[in-house]
N, C-alpha and C positions, 0 to 999 in steps of 0.2 A: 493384450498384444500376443501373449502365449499360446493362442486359440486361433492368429493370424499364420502365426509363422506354420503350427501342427497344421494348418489345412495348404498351404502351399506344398508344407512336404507330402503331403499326401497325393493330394492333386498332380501332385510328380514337377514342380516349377522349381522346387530346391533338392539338393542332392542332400543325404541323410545326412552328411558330412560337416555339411553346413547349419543343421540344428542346433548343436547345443553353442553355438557362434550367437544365434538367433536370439536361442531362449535367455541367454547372459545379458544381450543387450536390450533385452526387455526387462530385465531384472534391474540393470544399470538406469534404466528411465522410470524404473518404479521408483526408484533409490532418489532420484531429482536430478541424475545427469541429463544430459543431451544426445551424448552417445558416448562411445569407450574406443581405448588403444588397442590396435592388434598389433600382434606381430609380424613377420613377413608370410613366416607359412601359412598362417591364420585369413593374411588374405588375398592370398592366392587362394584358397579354400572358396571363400566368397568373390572372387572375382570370376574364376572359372565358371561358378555355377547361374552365372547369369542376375542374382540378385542386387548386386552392386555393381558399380561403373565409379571411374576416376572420375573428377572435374574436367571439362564443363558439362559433365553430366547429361548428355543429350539422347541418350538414347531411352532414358523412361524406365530404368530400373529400379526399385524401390527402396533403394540404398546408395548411398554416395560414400566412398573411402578417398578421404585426401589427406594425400601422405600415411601419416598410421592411425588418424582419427575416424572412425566409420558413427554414421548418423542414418535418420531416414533424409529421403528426399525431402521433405518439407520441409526438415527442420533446417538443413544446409541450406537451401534458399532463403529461409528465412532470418538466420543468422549472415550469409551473405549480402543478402541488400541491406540488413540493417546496418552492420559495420560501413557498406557504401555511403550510405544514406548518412550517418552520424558526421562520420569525417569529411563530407560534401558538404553539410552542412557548417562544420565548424573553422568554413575558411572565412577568411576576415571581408567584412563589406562596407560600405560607408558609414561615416558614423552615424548611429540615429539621432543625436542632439549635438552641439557645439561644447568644448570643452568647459567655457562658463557657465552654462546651462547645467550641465551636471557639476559641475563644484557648489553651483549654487544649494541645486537639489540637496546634495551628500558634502556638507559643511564639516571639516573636522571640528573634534570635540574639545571644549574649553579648557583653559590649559588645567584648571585644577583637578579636569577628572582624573580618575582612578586610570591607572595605565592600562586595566584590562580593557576598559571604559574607551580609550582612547583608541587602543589597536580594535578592537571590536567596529567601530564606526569606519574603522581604516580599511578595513578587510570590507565592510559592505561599499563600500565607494571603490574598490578597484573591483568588486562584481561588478557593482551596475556599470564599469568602465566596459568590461570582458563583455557584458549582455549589449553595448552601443555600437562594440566594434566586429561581431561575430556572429554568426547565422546560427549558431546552436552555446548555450551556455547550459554547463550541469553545475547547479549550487546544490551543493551537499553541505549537510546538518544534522542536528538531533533536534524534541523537538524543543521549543523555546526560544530558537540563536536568530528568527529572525528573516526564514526565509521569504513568509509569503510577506511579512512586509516590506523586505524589501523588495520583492513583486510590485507590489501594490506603487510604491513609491514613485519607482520606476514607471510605470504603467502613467502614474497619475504628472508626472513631468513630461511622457510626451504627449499626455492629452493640453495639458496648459499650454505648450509649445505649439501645436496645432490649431487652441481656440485661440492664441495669438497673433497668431499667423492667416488665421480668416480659411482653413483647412478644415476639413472635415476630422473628427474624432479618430483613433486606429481602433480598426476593427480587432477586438481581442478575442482569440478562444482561449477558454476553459477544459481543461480537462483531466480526469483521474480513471483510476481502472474501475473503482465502486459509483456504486451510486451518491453514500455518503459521503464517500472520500471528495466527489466534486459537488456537491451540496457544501461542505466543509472549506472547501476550496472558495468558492466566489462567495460565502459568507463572509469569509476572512479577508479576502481582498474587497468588500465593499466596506468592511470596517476601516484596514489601510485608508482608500480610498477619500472617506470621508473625513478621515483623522486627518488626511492630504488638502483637505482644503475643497475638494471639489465637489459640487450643488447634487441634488438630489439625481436631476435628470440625465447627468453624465455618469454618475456613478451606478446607474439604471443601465446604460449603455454598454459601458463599457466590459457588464457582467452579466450581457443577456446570453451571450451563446456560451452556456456552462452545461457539459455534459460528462458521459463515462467514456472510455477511449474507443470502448467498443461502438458506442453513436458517432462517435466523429470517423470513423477507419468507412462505416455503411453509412456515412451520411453522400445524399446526393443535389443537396439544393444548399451547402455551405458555399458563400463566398469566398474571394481570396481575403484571406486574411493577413494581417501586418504582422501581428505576434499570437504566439500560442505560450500557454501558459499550463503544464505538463505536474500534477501535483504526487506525490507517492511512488515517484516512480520506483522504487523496490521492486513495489506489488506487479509491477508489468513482464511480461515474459517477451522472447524476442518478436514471436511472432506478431503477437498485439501492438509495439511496438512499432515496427514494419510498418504493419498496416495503417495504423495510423499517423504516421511522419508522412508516409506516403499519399494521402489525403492532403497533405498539406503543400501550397506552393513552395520553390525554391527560394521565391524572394520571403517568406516569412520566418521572422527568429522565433529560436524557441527555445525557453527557458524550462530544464529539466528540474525539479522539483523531488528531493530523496533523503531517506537515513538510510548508508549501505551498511548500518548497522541492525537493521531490522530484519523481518522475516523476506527472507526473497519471496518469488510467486510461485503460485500450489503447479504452478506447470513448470518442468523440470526448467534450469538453471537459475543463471543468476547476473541479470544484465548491467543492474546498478553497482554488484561487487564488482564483475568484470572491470567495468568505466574506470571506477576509485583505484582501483589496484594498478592504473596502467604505469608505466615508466614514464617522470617529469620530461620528458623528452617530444612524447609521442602528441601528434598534432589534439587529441581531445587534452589529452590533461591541461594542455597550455589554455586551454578554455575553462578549465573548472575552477570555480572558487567552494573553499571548504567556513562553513560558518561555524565557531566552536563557543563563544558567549554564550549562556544563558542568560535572556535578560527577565527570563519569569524567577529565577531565583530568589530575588527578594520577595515573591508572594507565598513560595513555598520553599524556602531554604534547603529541608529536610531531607525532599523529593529529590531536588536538584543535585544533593551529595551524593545519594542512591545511582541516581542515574550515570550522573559524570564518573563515577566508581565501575560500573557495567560499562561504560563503554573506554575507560582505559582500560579494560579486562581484569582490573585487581580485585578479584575475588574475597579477598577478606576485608578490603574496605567496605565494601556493599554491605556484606553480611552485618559488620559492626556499625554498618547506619542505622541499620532500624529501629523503628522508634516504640515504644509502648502501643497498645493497642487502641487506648482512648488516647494518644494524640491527635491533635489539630490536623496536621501536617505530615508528609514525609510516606516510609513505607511499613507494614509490619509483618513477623512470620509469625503465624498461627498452626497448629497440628492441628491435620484435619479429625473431625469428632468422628465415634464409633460406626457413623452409618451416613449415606447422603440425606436422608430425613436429618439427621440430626442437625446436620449441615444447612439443610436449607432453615429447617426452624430459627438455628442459630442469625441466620442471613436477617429473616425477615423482625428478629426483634432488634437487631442492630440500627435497619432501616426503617423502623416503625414508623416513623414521621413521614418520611418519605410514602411511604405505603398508604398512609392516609391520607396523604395531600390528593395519591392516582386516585383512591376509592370517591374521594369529595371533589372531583374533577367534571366540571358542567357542559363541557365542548372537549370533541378530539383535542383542539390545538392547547388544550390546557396541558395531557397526556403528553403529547409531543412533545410541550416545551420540557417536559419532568423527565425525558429520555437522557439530554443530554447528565443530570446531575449523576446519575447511579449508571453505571455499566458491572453488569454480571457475566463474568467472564471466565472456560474453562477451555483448559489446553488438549481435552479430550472429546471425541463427538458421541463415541459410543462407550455403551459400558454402564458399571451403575453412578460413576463419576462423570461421565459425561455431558455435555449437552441436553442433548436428548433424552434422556432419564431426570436429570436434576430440574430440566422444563416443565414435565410430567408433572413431578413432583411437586414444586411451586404452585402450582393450578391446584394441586389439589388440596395443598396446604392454606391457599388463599382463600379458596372460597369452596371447595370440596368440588370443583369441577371438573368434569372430564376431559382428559387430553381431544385436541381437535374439533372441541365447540366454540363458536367465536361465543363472545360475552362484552360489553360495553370495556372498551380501553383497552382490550386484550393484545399488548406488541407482536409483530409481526414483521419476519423478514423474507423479503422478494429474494429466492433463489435461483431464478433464471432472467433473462433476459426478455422481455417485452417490448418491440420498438413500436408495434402498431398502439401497444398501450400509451409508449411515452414512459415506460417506468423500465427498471432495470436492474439486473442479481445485485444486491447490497442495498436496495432501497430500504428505509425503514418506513414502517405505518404503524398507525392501532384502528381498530374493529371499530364499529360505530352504529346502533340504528339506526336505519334509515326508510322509514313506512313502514312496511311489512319486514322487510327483508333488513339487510346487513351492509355496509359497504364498509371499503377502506380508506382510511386519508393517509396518504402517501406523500412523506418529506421528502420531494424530489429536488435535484437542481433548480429546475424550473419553477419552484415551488409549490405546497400542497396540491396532491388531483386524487381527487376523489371516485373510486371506482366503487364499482357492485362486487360484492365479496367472490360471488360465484364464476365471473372474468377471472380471477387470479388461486386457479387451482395450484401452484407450487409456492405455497407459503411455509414456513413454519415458525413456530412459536419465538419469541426474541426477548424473554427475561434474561435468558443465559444466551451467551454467542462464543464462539472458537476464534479464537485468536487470529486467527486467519481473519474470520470475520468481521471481526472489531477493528482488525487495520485500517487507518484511516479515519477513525474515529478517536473521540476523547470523551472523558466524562468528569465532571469536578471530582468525583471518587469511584474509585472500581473495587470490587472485589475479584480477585483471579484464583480459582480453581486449579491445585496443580493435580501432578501425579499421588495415585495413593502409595503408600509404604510398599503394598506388593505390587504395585504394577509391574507387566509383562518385560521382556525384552523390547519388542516390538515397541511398546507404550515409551520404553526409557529411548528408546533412539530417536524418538519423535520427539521428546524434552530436548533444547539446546539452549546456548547462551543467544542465539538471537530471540528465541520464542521467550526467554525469560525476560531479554529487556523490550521487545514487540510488546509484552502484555504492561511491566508497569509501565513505558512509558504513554500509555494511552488515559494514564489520571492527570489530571491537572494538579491538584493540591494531595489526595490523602489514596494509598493504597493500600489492601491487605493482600497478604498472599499467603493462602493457605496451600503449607508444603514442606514436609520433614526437611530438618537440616542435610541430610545424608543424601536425599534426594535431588536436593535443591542446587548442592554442591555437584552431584554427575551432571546435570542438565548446564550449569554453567563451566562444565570441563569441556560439553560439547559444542565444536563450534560444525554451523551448519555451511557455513561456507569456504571451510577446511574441506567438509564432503562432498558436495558437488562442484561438478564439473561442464563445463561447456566450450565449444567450439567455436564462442565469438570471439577473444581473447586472439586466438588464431588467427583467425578474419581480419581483425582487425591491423595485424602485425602485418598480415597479406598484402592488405587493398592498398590501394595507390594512394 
C-alpha cells in the first residue's frame, strides 16, 4: 500500500501534505486495523486534497472519512452493508417449528443431573429458540460446548417436521472461510444428524451444498435456500462476509458459527469480536446465544482445564495445568531443543508409530484418514523455526528427500483458491501415483477429487501448518511450535493470547507446546483483539 500512495503523490493526485496521513494508515492496516482516527486538522488535510469524501461517498474518491474514522473505500462499503445486512437479518420472523415441537426436540435435563448439566441443555434450548424466531442467529462458543450439534439438531427437527408434513426436506447451505473448516463443518453435522435419528438419504441431503464462503459469495447456480449454516466465523473478514450473506435470500436464517476468542482473519479486523462485544441492548446481541459447557471434558479432563483457564484469561491457572510430557491427556511445555533439526528429530520419534502407520499406508485415503490424528503446528512461517524450514527439514529427515518432489503420501496444502477445479485455499491432500505421472487426492467438502499434480501449481508441503492455517481444523494431538527464546520484536508481537489459545485448542485429547515460559507468558499478556480496530462497531451503532 506504501508504493500506492508514493505514486499518487507523485503522479500529482495527493498533495505532499497528505503522505505521511497515507503512509500511517497503511501502516494501521499492516497492523490488522481497518482504518485509523484523525483529527480535525488532519482531515481537512485529506479532505481538501481530493483523496477522501464524507459519507455517502459518491463521488469515487479512494478514501471515505466518517466522522473522525478514515478507511479506503472498499472497506466502508463493506463494513456498511455488512452491519445493514446483519441487523436486517436479525429481525424476528415467523416461527420455524411450533413451540412443542421444539420442547420436544430440546427436553430439559433429568432432575438428577449435575446443575452445570442442567443449565447447559437450558442455554441450548433458548438457542434453538433464538434460531426459530429470527433471521440471523450468532452462537458463540469454544470448542467442545456444543455448537454444531446443536446445528445439526436443529436442522434434523425441521427436516422430521417437514417429512411429516408431506414437504419437501429445507434446503441447507454449509459453509466456512477454509476448505477444511467446511469439510469439518458437514462431517460434523452429518454425524449430529445421524445421531438425530434420520436415514442415510436425508442425511445425504441435507449436507450436500457444503462449501467455503468464498464459493457461495461466486456461486451462480445456488438455489434459494431455507437455512444457511455459517461455521468459523472468526476466520471471516467483513468483506467475505458481505459477500456472502449477500448470496443469500432474505427469507433464509442463518446460523453464525464462532469462538471470538480465537485468531480473527489474516485480513485486517475483527468481525466476530465486534458482534460479542456489542451492548445487551443492541438488536444483534438479543439474538446471540453464548455456549460455555464442555461436554468433551470427560474424554479429556486435562485439556479441558487448560483451555477453560485461556479463555477466563487467568494466566497462571493455565500454566499450572500442564501436564507431564508422556501423559495421556491434557497440554505440556517443553524448551525448544538447540536447533530446528533437533526439533524435528525429537517430533518424529515421539510419533514413530504414527510415522509408520503413513509409510505402511496402501491407498491415499489411508494417509488422509492419519491427517486428522497428528497436526504439526507452528506460529511462525518463515525463519529457521518456521513453517517452511521445519517442512524442509522433515522431508529430509524422513526419507532424505528434497523439498518440492512429490513422493507417495506426501501432505499437501491448496493455497489459493480453484473454483474451476472445485477445490480451494485450505484444502488438504496427499501425492499419490498415478501411471506415469502424480496426482492429488484432495479432502474436499464435496469429498475426495482427485486431480493431476501438474493442475495445482500453488501447493505447499503440510507436515507443519501456521496457525492461521490449522484454524478450523482439529487433530486427536498437536504439536505447536512456538517462538524461539530470541525471537525478534516483530516475531513477539505476532505471539498473542488468541494465537496461543487458536493453536491448543485445535487437539482434541493431548498437546505439546514447545515454548519458554518467559515467552509464553508475553504472548498470553497479548491480546490481539485489544489491538486491532475496525469501523463496523460504528456501523453498526449507525444503521437503522
Amino acid at each position: 500500500m506504501h508504493e500506492l500512495w508514493a505514486r499518487l503523490l507523485v503522479e500529482g493526485f495527493a498533495a505532499p501534505a497528505a503522505l505521511p496521513l497515507l503512509q500511517r494508515l497503511s501502516a494501521r492496516v499492516a497492523e490488522g486495523d481497518t482504518g485509523m482516527t484523525l483529527r480535525a486538522a488532519e482531515a481537512e488535510i485529506l479532505l481538501a486534497s481530493g483523496l477522501a469524501e464524507r459519507p455517502p461517498a459518491s463521488r469515487g474518491a479512494p478514501l471515505v472519512l466518517d466522522g473522525d474514522w478514515l478507511c479506503t473505500r472498499r472497506v466502508w462499503q463493506h463494513e456498511q452493508r455488512l452491519a445493514e445486512q446483519l441487523q436486517r437479518r436479525a429481525a424476528e420472523l415467523p416461527p420455524a417449528v411450533d413451540a412443542a415441537e421444539l420442547a420436544a426436540a430440546f427436553p430439559p435435563a433429568p432432575d438428577d443431573a449435575p446443575p452445570a448439566v442442567r443449565e447447559a441443555l437450558a442455554a441450548a434450548r433458548r438457542a434453538a429458540e433464538l434460531a426459530c424466531r429470527h433471521g440471523l442467529t450468532l452462537l458463540l462458543g469454544g470448542p467442545g460446548c456444543g455448537k454444531t450439534t446443536l446445528a445439526a439438531r436443529l436442522i434434523a427437527l425441521l427436516a422430521r417436521t417437514a417429512q411429516q408434513r408431506g414437504r419437501p426436506l429445507p434446503l441447507v447451505v454449509l459453509a466456512a472461510p477454509t476448505g477444511k473448516a467446511a469439510a469439518r463443518l458437514a462431517e460434523a453435522l452429518g454425524e449430529g444428524l445421524r445421531a438425530a435419528g434420520l436415514d442415510a438419504a436425508a442425511c445425504a441431503a441435507l449436507t450436500a451444498w457444503s462449501s467455503t464462503l468464498h464459493r457461495l459469495a461466486m456461486s451462480r447456480t445456488l438455489q434459494s435456500p431455507d437455512w444457511a449454516v455459517i461455521d468459523e466465523a472468526s476466520m471471516a473478514d467483513a468483506a467475505l462476509l458481505d459477500q456472502a450473506l449477500a448470496r443469500l435470500p432474505p427469507s433464509c436464517r442463518v446460523l453464525l458459527l464462532g469462538d471470538p476468542d480465537q485468531l480473527a482473519s489474516v485480513e485486517p479486523g475483527r468481525v466476530l469480536s465486534d458482534l460479542a462485544l456489542l451492548p445487551p441492548t443492541h438488536p444483534l446481541a438479543r439474538c446471540t446465544a453464548r455456549l460455555s459447557y464442555n461436554w468433551r471434558a470427560r474424554e479429556a479432563p486435562a485439556l479441558a482445564a487448560t483451555i477453560a483457564a485461556l479463555q477466563r484469561g487467568d494466566d497462571e491457572a493455565a500454566l499450572a495445568s500442564f501436564v507431564p510430557p508422556a501423559a495421556s491427556d491434557g497440554v505440556s511445555q517443553e524448551e525448544l531443543p538447540g536447533s530446528p533439526a533437533a526439533l524435528v528429530a525429537a517430533l518424529q520419534a515421539r510419533h514413530s508409530a504414527w510415522l509408520a502407520a503413513w509409510r505402511a499406508a496402501s491407498a491415499p485415503e489411508d494417509c488422509l484418514a492419519l491427517l486428522p490424528r497428528l497436526r504439526l503446528i507452528s506460529v511462525l512461517r518463515q525463519g529457521p523455526w518456521g513453517c517452511e524450514a521445519l517442512n524442509a527439514l522433515w522431508e529430509q529427515q524422513l526419507a532424505g528427500l528434497r523439498a518440492g518432489l512429490p513422493y507417495r503420501g506426501r501432505p499437501v496444502l491448496i493455497t489459493a483458491n480453484r473454483p474451476e477445479l472445485g477445490v480451494a485455499n485450505g484444502d488438504l491432500g496427499v501425492c499419490w501415483p498415478e501411471g506415469a505421472g502424480w496426482a492429488v487426492h484432495l479432502a474436499t467438502p464435496g469429498g475426495v477429487r482427485v486431480l493431476p499434480l501438474h493442475r495445482l501449481p500453488r501447493l505447499q508441503p503440510a507436515w507443519f501448518l501456521t496457525v492461521h492455517q490449522a484454524q478450523g481444523s482439529q487433530g486427536e494431538a498437536i504439536e505447536v511450535i512456538g517462538l524461539p527464546p530470541l525471537a525478534n520484536e516483530a516475531q513477539r508481537r505476532l505471539a498473542t493470547r488468541e494465537m496461543v489459545y487458536t493453536a491448543v485448542t485445535r487437539a482434541q485429547r493431548r498437546a505439546w507446546l514447545w515454548w519458554d515460559e518467559a515467552g509464553l507468558r508475553q504472548a498470553l499478556a497479548q491480546r490481539e483483539s485489544a489491538r486491532r480496530r475496525s469501523g463496523l462497531r460504528q456501523r453498526l451503532s449507525a444503521s437503522p
